[in-house]
N, C-alpha and C positions, 0 to 999 in steps of 0.2 A: 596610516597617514592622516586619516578622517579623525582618529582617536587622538595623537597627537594633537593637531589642531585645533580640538573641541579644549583638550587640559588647557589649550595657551591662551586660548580666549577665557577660560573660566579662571584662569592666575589672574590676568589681565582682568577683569570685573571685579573679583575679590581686592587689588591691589587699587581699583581706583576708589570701593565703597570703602575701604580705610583709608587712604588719602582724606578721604574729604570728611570721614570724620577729625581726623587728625588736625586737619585743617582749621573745624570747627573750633577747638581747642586751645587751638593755638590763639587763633581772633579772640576768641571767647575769652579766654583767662589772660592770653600773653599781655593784651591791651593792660587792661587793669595794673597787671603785675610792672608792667611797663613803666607805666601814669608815675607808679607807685616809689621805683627806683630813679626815673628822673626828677620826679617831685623833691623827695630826701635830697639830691644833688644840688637842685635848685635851693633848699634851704638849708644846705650846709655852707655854700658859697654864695648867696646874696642874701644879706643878716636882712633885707627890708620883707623878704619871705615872712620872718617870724617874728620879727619886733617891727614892719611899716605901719604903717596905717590898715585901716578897713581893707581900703581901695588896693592898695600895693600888694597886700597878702592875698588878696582876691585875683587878683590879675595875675602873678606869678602863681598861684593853684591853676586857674585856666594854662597858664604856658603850658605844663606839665602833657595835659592833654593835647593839648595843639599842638606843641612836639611828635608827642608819640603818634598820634592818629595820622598827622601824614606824613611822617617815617613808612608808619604801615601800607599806607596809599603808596608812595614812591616803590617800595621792596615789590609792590601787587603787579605794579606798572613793567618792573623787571622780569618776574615771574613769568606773566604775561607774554611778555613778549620772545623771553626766550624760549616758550610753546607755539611761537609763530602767531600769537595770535593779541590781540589790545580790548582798551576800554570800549571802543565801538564795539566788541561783535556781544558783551556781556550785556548790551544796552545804556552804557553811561547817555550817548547820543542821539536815544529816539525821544520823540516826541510825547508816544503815547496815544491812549485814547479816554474819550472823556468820563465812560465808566470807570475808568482805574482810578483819574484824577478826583472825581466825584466820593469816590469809596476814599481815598488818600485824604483827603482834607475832609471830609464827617469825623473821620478818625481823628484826625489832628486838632479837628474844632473842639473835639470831646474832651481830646486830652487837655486842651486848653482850659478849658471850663474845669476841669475838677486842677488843675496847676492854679487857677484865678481868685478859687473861694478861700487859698489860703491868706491872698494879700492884706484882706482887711484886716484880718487878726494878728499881719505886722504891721497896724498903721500903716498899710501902703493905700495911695490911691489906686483904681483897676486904670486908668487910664495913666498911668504911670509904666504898664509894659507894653502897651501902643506906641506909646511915644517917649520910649527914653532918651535922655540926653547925656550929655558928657561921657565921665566915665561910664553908664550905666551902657549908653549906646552903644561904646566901644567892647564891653564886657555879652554885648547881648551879641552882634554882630559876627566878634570870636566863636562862641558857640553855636551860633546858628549856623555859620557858613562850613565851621569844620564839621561837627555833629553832622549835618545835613547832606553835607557832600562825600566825606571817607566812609564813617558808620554807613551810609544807604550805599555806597564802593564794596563794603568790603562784605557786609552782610546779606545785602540785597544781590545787587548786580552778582559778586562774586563765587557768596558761599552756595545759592541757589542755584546757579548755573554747574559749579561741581556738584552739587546732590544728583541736579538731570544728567549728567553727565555719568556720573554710576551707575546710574538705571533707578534714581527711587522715583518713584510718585509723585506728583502734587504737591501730596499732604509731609509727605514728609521732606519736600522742599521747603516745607512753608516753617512746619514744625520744627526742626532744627537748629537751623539759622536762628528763628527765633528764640526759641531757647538759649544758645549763643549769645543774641546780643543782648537778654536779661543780663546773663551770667558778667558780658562786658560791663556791668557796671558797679561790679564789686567792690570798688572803690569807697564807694558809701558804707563800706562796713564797718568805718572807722566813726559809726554814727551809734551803730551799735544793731544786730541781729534785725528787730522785728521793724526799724527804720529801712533796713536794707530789701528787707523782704517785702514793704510797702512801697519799696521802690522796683526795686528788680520783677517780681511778677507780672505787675500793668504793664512794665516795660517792655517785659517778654512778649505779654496779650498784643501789645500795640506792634511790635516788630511781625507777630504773623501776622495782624490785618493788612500793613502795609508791603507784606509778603502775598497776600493774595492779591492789593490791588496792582504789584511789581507785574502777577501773571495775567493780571486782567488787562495791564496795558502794553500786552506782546510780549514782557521781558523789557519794556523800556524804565526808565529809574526816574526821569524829567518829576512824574505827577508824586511819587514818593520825596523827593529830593527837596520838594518844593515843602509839601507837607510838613518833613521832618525841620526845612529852616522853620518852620513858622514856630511849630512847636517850641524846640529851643531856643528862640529870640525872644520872646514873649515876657512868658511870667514867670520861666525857669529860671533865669538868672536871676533874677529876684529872692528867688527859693533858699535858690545855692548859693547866693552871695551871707542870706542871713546862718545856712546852715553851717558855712564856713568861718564864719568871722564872728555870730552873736550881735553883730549890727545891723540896724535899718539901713542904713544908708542912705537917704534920700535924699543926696547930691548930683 
């Protein structure tokens, strides 16, 4: 009976540390592959996709993402719950603490500063991703709030709480996920290989700092959440508007 017992628990731990690799995978790649098949949708049926303006083509490239990312939050939300269980217990709703939020934003200031030294070298002013207006405001706002809030949902909160939930470590709570949410941004490899790679590896570095300071603030996501709007409101959309379109933009 003891021996029974022991096999069911030891199925039961193998089948959870493959769930959540699987899991990984899915976030990791699905996103991207997602972006990828609503994007084409989006410019096979609205011609201002490919022939609008700067602004227009930029904006419907954001949709694509915005869609899908919380499609993926909404599916998380179902998933969730039909486990009996929600975004409170994952930590979407604590607070935190201020070593987490202190580590979460050094990170994010960092990232900022190597995103900032590209602006001048598009004529951009630096005080143009402080303070954008119009379209730019509304292009930065998109990214900051979705990036910010589903990416730190699904990768943070989510994919780290199935690692513990397996039985791994820490480290490889941390190490995972992040990995994962480099790989989510494969997107850019329509830039071509060593663009991609100059973007997915930081990105990956930066998903586990902000995977340790997730554990440093209990498992709450507030001080990451915060961090990652900044990041992406900033000077990214700047980035990604020229790397999309070949324009400055500076309307």
């Amino acid at each position: 009976m003891h021996t029974r017992a022991s096999g069911v628990q030891m199925d039961s731990a193998l089948s959870n540390r493959l769930l959540c690799w699987v899991e990984s995978l899915i976030v990791g790649l699905g996103i991207p592959a997602a972006i990828w098949i609503v994007s084409k949708l989006i410019s096979l049926s609205i011609p201002a996709a490919v022939h609008g303006s700067p602004q227009q083509r930029f904006l419907l490239w954001i949709l694509g993402g915005v869609i899908v990312e919380w499609v993926f939050v909404v599916v998380l939300w179902f998933v969730l719950r039909s486990r009996g269980s929600s975004f409170k217990d994952i930590g979407v709703c604590r607070l935190g603490t201020w070593p987490a939020g202190v580590m979460a934003l050094l990170f994010a200031a960092l990232s900022i500063g190597s995103n900032l030294r590209f602006l001048p070298r598009m004529h951009i002013p630096i005080s143009y991703a402080f303070m954008p207006t119009g379209f730019h405001l509304v292009a930065a706002l998109l990214l900051g709030i979705t990036a910010g809030f589903c990416e730190e949902v699904l990768f943070r909160a989510f994919l780290m709480a199935e690692f513990a939930t397996a039985g791994y470590g820490k480290v490889m709570q941390v190490l995972a996920p992040g990995v994962a949410f480099g790989l989510a941004h494969a997107g850019y490899l329509n830039q071509g290989l060593l663009p991609w790679l100059g973007i997915m590896l930081p990105t990956a570095f930066l998903g586990m700092m902000w995977g340790i300071a997730y554990l440093l603030g209990r498992r709450s996501l507030l001080p990451v959440l915060v961090a990652h709007f900044l990041n992406d409101a900033t000077a990214l959309p700047w980035i990604a508007f020229f790397m999309v379109t070949g324009s400055l933009g500076r309307t």
